[in-house]
Structures are given as structure tokens and as C-alpha cells.
PDB file of N, CA, C and O in Angstrom:
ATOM      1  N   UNK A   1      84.480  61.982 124.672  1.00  0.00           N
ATOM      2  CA  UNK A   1      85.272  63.133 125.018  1.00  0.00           C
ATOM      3  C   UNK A   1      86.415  63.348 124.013  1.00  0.00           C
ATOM      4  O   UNK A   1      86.716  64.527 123.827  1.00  0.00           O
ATOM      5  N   UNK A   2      87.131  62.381 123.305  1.00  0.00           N
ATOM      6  CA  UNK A   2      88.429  62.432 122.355  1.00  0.00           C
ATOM      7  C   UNK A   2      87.519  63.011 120.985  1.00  0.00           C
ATOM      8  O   UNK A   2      87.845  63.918 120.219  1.00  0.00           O
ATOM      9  N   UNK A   3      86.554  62.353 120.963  1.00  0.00           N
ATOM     10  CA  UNK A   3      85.865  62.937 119.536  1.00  0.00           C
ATOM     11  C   UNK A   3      85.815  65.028 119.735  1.00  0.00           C
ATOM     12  O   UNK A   3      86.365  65.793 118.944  1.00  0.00           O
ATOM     13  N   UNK A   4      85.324  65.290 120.497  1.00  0.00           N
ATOM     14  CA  UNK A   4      85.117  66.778 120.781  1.00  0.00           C
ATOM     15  C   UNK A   4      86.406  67.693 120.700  1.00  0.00           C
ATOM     16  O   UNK A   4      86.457  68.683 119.970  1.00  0.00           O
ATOM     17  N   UNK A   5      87.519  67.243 121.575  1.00  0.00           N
ATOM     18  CA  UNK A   5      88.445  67.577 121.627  1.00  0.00           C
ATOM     19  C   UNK A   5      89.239  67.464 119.771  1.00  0.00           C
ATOM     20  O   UNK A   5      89.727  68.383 119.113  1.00  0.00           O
ATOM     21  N   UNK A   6      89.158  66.689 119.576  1.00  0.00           N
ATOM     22  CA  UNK A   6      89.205  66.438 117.259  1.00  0.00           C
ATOM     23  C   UNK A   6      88.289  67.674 116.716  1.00  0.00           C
ATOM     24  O   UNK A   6      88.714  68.499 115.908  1.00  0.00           O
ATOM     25  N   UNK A   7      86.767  67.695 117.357  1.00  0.00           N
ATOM     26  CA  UNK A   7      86.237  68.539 116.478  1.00  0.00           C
ATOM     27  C   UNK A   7      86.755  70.083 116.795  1.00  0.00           C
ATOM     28  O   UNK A   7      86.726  70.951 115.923  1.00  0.00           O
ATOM     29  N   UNK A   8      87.142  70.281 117.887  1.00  0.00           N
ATOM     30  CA  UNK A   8      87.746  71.373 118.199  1.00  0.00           C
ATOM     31  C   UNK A   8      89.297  71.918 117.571  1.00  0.00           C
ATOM     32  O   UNK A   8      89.527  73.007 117.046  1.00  0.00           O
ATOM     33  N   UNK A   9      90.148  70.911 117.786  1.00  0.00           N
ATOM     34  CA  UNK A   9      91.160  70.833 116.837  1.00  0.00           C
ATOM     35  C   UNK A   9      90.515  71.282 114.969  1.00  0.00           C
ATOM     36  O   UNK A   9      90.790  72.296 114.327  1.00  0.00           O
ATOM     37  N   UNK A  10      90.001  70.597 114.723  1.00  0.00           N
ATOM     38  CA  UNK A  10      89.692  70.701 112.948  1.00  0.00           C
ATOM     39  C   UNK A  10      88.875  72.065 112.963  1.00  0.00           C
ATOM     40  O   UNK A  10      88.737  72.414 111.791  1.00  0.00           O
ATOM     41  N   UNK A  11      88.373  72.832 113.696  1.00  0.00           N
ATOM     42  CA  UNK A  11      87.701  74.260 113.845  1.00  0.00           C
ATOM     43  C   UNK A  11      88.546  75.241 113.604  1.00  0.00           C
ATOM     44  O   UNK A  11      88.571  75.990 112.627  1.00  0.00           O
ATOM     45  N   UNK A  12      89.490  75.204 114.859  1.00  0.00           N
ATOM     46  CA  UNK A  12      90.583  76.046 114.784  1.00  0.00           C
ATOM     47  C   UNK A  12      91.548  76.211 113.342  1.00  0.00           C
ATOM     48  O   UNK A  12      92.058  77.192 112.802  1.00  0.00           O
ATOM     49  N   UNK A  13      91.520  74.438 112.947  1.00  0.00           N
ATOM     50  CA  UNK A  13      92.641  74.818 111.764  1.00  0.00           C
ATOM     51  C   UNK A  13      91.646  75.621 110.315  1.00  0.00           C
ATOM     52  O   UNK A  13      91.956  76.459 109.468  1.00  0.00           O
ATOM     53  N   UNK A  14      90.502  74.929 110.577  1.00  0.00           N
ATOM     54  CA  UNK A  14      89.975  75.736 109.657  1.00  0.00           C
ATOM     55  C   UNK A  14      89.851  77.105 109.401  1.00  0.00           C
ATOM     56  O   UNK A  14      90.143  77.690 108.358  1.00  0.00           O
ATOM     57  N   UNK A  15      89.266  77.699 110.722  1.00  0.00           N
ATOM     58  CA  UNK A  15      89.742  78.811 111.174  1.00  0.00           C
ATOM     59  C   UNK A  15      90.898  79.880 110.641  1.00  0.00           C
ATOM     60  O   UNK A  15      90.734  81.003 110.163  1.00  0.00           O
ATOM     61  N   UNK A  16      91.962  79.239 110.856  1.00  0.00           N
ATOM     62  CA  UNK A  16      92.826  79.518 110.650  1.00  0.00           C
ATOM     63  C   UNK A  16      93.472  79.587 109.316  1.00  0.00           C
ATOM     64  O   UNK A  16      94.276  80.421 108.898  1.00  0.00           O
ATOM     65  N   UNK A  17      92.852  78.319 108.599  1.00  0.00           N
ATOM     66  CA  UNK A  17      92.982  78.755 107.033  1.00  0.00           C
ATOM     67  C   UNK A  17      92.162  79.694 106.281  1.00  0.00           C
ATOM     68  O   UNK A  17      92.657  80.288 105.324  1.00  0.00           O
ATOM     69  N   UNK A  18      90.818  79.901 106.667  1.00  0.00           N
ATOM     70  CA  UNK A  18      90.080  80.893 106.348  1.00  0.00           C
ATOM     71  C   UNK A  18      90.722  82.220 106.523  1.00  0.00           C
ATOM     72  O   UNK A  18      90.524  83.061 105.647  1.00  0.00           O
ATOM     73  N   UNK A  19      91.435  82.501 107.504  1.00  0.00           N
ATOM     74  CA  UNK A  19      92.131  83.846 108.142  1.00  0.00           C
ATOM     75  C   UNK A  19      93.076  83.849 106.815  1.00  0.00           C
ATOM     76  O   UNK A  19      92.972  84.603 105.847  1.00  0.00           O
ATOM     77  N   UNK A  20      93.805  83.049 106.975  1.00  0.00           N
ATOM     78  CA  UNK A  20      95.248  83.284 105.457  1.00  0.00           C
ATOM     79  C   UNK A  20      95.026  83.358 104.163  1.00  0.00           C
ATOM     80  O   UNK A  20      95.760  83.887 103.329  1.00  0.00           O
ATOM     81  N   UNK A  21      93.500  82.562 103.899  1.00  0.00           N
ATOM     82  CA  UNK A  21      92.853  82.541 102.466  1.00  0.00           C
ATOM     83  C   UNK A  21      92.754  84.368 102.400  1.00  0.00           C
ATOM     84  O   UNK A  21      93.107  85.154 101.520  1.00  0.00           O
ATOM     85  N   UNK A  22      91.989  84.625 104.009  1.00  0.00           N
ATOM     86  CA  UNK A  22      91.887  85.953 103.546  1.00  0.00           C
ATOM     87  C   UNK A  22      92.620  87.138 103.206  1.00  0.00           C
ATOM     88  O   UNK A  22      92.424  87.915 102.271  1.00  0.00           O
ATOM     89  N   UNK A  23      93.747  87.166 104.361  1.00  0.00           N
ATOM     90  CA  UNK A  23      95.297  87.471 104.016  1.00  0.00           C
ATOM     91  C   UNK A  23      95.299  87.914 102.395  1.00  0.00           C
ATOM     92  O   UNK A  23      94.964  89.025 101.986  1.00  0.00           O
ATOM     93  N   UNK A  24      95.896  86.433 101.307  1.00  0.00           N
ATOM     94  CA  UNK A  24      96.721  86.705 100.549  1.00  0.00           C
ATOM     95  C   UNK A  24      95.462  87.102  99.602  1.00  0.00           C
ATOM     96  O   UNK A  24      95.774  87.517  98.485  1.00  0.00           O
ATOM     97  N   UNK A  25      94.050  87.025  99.916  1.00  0.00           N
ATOM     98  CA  UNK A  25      93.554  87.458  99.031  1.00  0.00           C
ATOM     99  C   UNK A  25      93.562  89.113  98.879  1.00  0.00           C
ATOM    100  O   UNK A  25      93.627  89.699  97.798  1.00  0.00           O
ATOM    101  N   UNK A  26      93.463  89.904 100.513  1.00  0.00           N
ATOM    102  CA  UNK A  26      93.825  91.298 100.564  1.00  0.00           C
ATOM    103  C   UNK A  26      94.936  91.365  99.672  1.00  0.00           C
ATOM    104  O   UNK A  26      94.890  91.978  98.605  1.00  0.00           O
ATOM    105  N   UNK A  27      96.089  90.648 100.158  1.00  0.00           N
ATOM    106  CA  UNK A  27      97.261  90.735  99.459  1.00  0.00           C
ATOM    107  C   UNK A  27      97.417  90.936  98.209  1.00  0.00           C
ATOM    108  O   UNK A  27      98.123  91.923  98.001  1.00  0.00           O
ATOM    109  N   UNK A  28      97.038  90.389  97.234  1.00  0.00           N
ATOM    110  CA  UNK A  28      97.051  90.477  96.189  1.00  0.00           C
ATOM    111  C   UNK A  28      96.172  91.489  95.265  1.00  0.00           C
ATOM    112  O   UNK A  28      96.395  92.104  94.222  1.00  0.00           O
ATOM    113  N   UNK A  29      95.102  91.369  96.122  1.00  0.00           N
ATOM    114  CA  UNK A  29      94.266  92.965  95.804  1.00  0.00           C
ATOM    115  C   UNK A  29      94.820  94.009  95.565  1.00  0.00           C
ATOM    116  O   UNK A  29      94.491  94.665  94.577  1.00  0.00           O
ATOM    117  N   UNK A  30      96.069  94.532  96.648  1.00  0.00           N
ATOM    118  CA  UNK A  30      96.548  95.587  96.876  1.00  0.00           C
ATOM    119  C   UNK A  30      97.902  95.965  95.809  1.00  0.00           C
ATOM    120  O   UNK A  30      98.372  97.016  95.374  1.00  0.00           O
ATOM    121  N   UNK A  31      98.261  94.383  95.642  1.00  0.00           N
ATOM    122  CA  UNK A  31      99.452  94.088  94.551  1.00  0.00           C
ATOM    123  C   UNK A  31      99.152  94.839  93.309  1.00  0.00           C
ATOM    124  O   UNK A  31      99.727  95.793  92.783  1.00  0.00           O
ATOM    125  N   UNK A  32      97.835  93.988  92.895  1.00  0.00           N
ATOM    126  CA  UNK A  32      97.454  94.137  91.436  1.00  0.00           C
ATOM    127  C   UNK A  32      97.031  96.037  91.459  1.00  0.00           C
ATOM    128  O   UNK A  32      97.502  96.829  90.643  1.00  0.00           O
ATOM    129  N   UNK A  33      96.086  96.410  92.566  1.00  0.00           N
ATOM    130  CA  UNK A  33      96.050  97.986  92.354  1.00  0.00           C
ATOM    131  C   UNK A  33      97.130  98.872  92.064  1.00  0.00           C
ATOM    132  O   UNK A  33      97.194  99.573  91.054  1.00  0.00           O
ATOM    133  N   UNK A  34      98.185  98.808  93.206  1.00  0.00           N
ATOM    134  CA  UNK A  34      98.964  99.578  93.232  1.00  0.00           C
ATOM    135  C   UNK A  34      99.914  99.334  91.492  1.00  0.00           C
ATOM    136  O   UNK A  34     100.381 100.341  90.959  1.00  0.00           O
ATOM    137  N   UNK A  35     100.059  98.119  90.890  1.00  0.00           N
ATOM    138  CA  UNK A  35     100.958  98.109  89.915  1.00  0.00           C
ATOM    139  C   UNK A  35      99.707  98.954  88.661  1.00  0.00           C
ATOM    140  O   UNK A  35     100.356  99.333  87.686  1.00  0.00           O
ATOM    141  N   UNK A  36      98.660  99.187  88.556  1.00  0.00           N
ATOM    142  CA  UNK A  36      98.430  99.669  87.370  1.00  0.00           C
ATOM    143  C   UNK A  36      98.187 100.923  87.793  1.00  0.00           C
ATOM    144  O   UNK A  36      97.725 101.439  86.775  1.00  0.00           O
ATOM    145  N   UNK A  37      98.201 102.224  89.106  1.00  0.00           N
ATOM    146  CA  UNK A  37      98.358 103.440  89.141  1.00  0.00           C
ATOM    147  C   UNK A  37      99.984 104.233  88.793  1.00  0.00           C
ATOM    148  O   UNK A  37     100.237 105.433  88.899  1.00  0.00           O
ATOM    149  N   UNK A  38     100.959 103.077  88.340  1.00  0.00           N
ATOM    150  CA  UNK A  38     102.006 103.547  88.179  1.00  0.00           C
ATOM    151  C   UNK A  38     102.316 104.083  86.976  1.00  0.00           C
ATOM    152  O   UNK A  38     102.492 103.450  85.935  1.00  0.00           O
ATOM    153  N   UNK A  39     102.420 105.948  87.215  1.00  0.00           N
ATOM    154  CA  UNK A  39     102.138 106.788  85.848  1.00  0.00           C
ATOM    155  C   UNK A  39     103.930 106.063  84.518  1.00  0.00           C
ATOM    156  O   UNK A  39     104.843 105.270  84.747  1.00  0.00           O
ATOM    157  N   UNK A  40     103.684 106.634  83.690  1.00  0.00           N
ATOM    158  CA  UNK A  40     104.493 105.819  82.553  1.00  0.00           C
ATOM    159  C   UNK A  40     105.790 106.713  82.758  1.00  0.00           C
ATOM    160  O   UNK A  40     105.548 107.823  83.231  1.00  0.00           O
ATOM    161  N   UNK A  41     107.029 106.451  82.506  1.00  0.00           N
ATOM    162  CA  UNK A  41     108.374 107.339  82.273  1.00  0.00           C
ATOM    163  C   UNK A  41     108.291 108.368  81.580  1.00  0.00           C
ATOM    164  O   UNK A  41     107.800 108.471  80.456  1.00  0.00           O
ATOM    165  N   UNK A  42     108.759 109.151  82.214  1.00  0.00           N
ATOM    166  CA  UNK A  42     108.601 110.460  81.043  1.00  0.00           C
ATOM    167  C   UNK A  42     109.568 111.075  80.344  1.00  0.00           C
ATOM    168  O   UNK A  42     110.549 111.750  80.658  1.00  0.00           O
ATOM    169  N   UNK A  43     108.979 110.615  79.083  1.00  0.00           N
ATOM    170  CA  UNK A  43     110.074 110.931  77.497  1.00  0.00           C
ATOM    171  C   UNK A  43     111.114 111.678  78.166  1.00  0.00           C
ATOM    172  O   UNK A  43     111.101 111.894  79.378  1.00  0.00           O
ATOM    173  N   UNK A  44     112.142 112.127  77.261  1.00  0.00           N
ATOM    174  CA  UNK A  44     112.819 113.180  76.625  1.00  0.00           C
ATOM    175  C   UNK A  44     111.865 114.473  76.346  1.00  0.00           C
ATOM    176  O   UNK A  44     111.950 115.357  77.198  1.00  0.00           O
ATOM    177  N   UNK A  45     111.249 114.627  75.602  1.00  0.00           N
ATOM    178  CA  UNK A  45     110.915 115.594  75.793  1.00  0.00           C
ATOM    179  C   UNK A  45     109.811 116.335  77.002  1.00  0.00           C
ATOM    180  O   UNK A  45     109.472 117.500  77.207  1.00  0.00           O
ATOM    181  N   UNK A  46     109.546 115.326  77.501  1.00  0.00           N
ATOM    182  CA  UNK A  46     108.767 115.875  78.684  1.00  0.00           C
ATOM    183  C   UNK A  46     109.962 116.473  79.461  1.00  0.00           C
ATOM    184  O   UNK A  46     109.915 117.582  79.993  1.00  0.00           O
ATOM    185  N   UNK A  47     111.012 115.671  79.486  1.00  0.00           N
ATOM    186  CA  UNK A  47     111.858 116.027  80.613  1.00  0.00           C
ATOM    187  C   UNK A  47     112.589 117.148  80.300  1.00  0.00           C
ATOM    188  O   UNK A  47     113.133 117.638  81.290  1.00  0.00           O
ATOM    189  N   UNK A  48     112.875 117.967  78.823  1.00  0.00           N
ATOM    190  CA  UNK A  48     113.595 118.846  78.503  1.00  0.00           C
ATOM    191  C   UNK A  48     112.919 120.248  79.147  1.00  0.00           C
ATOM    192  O   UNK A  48     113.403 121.253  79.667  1.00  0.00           O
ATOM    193  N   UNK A  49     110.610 119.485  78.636  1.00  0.00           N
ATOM    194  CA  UNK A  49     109.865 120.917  79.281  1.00  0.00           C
ATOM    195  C   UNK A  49     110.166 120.943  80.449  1.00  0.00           C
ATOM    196  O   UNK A  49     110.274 122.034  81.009  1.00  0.00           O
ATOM    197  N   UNK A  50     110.330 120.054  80.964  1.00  0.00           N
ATOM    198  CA  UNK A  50     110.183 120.278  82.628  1.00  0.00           C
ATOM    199  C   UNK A  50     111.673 120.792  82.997  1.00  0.00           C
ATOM    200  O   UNK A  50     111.745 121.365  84.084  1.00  0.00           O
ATOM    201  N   UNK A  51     112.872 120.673  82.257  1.00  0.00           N
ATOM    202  CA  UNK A  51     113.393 121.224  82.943  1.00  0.00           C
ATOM    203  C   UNK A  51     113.716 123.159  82.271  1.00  0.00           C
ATOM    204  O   UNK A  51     114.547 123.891  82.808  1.00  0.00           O
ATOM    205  N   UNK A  52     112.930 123.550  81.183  1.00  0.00           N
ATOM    206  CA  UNK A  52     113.027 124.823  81.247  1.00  0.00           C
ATOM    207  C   UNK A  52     111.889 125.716  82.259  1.00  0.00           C
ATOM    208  O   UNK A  52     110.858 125.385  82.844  1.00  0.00           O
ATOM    209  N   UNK A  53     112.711 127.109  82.119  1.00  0.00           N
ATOM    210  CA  UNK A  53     111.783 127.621  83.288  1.00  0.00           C
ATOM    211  C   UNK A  53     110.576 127.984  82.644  1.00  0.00           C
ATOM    212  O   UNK A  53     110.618 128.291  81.452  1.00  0.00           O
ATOM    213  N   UNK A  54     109.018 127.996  83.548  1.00  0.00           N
ATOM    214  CA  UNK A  54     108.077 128.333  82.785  1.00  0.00           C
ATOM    215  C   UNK A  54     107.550 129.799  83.237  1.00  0.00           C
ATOM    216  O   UNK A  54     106.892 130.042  84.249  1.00  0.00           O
ATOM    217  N   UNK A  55     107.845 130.413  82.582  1.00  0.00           N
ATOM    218  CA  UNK A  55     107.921 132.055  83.007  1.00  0.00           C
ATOM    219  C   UNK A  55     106.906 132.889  81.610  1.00  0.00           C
ATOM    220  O   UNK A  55     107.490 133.706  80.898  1.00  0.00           O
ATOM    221  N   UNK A  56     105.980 132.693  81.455  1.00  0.00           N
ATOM    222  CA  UNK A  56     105.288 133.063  79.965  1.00  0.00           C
ATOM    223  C   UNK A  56     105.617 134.996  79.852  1.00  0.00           C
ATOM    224  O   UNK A  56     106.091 135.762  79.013  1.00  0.00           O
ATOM    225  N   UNK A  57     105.070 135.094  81.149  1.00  0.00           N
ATOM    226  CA  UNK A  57     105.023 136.036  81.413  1.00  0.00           C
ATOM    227  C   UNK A  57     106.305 137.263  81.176  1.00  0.00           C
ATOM    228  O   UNK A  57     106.127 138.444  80.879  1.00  0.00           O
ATOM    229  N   UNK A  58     107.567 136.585  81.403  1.00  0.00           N
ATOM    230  CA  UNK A  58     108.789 137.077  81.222  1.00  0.00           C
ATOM    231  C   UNK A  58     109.358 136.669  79.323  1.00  0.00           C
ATOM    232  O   UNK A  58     110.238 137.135  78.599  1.00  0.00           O
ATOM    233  N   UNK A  59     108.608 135.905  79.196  1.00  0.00           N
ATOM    234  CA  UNK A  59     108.670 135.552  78.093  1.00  0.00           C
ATOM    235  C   UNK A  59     108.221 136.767  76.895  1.00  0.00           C
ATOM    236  O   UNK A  59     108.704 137.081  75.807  1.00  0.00           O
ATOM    237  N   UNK A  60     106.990 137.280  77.741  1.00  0.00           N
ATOM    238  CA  UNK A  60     106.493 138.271  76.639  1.00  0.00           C
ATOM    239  C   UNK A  60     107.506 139.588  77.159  1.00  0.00           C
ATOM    240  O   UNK A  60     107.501 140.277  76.139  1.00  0.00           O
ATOM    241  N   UNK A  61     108.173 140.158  77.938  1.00  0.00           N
ATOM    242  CA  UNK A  61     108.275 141.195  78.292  1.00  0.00           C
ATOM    243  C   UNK A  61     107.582 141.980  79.233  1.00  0.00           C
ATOM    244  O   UNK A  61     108.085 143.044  79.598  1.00  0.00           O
ATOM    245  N   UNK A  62     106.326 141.544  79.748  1.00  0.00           N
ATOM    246  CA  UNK A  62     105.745 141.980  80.786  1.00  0.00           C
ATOM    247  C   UNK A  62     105.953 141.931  82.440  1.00  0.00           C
ATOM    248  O   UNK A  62     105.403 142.794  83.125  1.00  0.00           O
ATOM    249  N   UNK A  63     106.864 140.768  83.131  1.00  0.00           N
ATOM    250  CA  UNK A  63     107.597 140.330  83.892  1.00  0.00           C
ATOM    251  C   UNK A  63     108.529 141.408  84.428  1.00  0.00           C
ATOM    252  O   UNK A  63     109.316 142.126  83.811  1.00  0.00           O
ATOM    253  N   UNK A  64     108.218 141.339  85.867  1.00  0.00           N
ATOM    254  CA  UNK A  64     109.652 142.775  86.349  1.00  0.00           C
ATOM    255  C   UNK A  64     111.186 141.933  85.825  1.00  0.00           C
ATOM    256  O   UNK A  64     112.142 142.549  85.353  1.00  0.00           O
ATOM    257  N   UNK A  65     111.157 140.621  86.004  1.00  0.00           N
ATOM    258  CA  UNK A  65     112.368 139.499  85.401  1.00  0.00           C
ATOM    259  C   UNK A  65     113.032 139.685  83.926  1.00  0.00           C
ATOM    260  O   UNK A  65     114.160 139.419  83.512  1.00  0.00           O
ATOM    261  N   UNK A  66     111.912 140.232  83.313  1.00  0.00           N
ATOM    262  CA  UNK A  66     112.483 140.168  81.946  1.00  0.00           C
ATOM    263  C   UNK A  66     113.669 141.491  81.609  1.00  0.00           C
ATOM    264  O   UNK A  66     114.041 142.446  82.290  1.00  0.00           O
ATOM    265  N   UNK A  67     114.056 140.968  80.107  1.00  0.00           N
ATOM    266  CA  UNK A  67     115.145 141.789  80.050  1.00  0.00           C
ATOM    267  C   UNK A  67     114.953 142.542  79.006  1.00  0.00           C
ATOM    268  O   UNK A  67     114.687 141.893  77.995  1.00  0.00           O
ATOM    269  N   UNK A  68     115.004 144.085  78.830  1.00  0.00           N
ATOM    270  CA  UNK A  68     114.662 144.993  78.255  1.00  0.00           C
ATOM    271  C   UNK A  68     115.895 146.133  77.575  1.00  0.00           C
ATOM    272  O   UNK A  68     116.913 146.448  78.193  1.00  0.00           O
ATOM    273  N   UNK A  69     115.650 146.481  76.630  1.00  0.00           N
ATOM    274  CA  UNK A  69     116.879 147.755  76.338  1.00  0.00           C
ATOM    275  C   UNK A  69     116.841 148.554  76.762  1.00  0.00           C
ATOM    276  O   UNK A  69     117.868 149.228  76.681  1.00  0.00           O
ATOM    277  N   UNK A  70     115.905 149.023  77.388  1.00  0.00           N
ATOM    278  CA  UNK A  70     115.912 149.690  78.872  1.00  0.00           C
ATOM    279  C   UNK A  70     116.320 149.371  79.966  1.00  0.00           C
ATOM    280  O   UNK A  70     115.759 148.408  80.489  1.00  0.00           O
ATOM    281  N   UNK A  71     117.440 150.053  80.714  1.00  0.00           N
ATOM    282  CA  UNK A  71     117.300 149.313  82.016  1.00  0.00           C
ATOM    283  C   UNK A  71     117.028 150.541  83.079  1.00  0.00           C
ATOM    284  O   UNK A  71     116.937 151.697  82.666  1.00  0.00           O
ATOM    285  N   UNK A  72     116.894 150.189  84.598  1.00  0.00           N
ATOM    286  CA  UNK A  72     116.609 151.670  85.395  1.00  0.00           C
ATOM    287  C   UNK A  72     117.691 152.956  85.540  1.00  0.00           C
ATOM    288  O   UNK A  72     117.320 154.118  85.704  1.00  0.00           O
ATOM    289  N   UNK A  73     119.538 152.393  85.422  1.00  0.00           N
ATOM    290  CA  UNK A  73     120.299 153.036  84.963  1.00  0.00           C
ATOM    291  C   UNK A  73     120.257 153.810  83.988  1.00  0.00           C
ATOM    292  O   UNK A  73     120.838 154.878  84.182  1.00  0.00           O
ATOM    293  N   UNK A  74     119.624 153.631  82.668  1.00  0.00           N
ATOM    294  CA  UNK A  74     119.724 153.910  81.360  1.00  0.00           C
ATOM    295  C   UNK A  74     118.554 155.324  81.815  1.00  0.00           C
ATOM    296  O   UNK A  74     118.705 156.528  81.605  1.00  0.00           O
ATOM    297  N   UNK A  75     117.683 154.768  82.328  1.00  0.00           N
ATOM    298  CA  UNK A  75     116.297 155.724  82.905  1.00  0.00           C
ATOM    299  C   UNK A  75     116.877 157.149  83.224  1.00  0.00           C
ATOM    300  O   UNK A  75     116.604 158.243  82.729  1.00  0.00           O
ATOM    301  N   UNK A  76     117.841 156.757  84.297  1.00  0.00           N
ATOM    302  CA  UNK A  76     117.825 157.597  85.568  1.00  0.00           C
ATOM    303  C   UNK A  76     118.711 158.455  84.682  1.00  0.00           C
ATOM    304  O   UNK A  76     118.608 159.676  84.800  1.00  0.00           O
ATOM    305  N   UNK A  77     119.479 158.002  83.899  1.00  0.00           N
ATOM    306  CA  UNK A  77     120.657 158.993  83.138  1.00  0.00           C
ATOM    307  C   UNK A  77     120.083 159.778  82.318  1.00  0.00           C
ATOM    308  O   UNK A  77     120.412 160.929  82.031  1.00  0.00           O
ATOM    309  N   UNK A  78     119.270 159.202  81.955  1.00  0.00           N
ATOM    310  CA  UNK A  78     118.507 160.077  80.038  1.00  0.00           C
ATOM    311  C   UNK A  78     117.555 160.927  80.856  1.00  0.00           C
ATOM    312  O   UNK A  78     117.586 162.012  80.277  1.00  0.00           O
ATOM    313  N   UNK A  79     116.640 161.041  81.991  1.00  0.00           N
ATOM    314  CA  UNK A  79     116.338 161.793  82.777  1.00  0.00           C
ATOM    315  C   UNK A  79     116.723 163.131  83.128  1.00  0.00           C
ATOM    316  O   UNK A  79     115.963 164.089  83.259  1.00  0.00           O
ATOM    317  N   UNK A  80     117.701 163.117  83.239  1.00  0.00           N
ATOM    318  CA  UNK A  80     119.079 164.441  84.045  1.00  0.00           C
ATOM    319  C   UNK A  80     118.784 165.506  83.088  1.00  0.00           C
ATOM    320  O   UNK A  80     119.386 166.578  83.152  1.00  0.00           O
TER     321      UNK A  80
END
């Protein structure tokens, strides 16, 4: 009866180390992924594009935004 009660004991711990082997092996899986999707710093000049506005459109003059030597004042007067 003491022998059974041992083999039962040494099950469980095994058990139980199998469970934590598996643990830190997830663990570390998830470590190593997540550190190489991390995109790189971005220059100076990335950061200068990013911070002008990107408006192409106003850029050419085609944009209701853009700014013209015309304006609707100038319109409405030369009109009369």
C-alpha cells in the first residue's frame, strides 16, 4: 500500500512538471514572436513627411482649400 501511494505522489509531480515545461515553452514562443514584429523607428525624415499635410490635390490648385488670385470677393466685384 506505501509503494502506490509513492507511485502516485511521483505522477502528480511529473505531471506537474510537464504542465510548466509547457508553460515557459508557450512562454517564450510568444516572447521571441512578438520581439521581431516590432516595426523599426522612424527617421527624421519620415517624421518631417508625416508631419506635413498631404493634400496633393490642393497642392496642384484643384482643391476648394487651395489658394488662388482669385478669390469669391474679387469675383463678385469684377462682376457688377
Amino acid at each position: 500500500m506505501a509503494n502506490l501511494a509513492g507511485t502516485t505522489a511521483q505522477r502528480i509531480r511529473i505531471g506537474l512538471t510537464g504542465l510548466a515545461f509547457a508553460f515557459l515553452l508557450v512562454l517564450i514562443g510568444s516572447v521571441i514572436s512578438r520581439s521581431g514584429g516590432d516595426p523599426a523607428p522612424p527617421t527624421a525624415a519620415e517624421q518631417e513627411a508625416a508631419a506635413e499635410p498631404n493634400e496633393p490635390l490642393a497642392e496642384l490648385g484643384v482643391a476648394p482649400g487651395s489658394t488662388t488670385s482669385e478669390t469669391p470677393a474679387n469675383n463678385s466685384s469684377s462682376s457688377r
